[in-house]
C-alpha positions in Angstrom: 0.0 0.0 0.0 2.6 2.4 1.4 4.6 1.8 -2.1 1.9 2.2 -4.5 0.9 5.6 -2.6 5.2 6.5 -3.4 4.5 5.6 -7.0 1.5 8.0 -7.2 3.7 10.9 -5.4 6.4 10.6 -7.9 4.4 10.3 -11.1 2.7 13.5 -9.6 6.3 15.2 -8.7 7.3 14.6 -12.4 4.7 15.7 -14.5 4.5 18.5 -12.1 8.0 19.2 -12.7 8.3 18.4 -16.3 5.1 20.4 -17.8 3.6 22.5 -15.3 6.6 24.5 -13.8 8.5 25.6 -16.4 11.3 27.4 -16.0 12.5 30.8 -18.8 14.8 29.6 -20.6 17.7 32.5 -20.8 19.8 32.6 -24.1 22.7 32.3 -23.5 24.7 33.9 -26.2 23.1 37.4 -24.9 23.8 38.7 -21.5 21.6 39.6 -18.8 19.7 42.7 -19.0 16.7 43.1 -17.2 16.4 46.8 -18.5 14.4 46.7 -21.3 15.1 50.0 -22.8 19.0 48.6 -23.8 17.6 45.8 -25.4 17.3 45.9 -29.2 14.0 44.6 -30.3 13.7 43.1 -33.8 11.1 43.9 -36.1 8.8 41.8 -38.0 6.7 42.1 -40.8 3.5 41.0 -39.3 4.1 43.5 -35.8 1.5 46.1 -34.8 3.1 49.6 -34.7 1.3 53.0 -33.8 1.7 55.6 -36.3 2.8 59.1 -34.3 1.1 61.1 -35.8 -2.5 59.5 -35.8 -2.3 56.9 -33.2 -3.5 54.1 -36.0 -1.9 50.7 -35.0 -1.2 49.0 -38.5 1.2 46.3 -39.6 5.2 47.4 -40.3 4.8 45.6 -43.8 2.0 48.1 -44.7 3.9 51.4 -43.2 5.7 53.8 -44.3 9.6 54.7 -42.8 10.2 58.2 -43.0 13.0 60.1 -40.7 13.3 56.4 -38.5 9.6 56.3 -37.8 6.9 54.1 -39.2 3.8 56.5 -40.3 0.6 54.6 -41.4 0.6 56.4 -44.9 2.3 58.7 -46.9 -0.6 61.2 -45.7 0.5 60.8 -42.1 4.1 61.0 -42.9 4.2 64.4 -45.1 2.0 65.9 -41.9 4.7 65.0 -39.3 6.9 66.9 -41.8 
């Protein structure tokens, strides 16, 4: 009895461990920097960005780049101007 209520335990313990506690995983070829504002974030083309000058969110493969900002449209890009 006392063994089959062990077994139970540690079948519990591991998928405890193995699926429902996960740990981050850190990468380790970068080093740690909690502050976000030093960290680099890459750009893809399916991100949500605001436009600055009309607060649209819209997707960076639809913007325009003008002066290192994304506008929404050429519009919203000549006004910023």
């Amino acid at each position: 009895m006392i063994l089959k209520l062990l077994l139970v335990i540690g079948v519990i313990a591991v998928v405890y461990f193995m699926f429902i506690k996960k740990k981050p995983i850190q990468n380790k070829t970068e080093p740690k920097n909690n502050n976000k504002k030093e960290k680099k974030e890459k750009l893809e083309a399916n991100d949500m960005i605001e436009c600055p000058t009309c607060g649209i969110y819209s997707e960076i493969s639809e913007c325009v780049l003008s002066n290192g900002k994304y506008y929404c449209s050429s519009e919203c890009a000549t006004k910023a101007l």
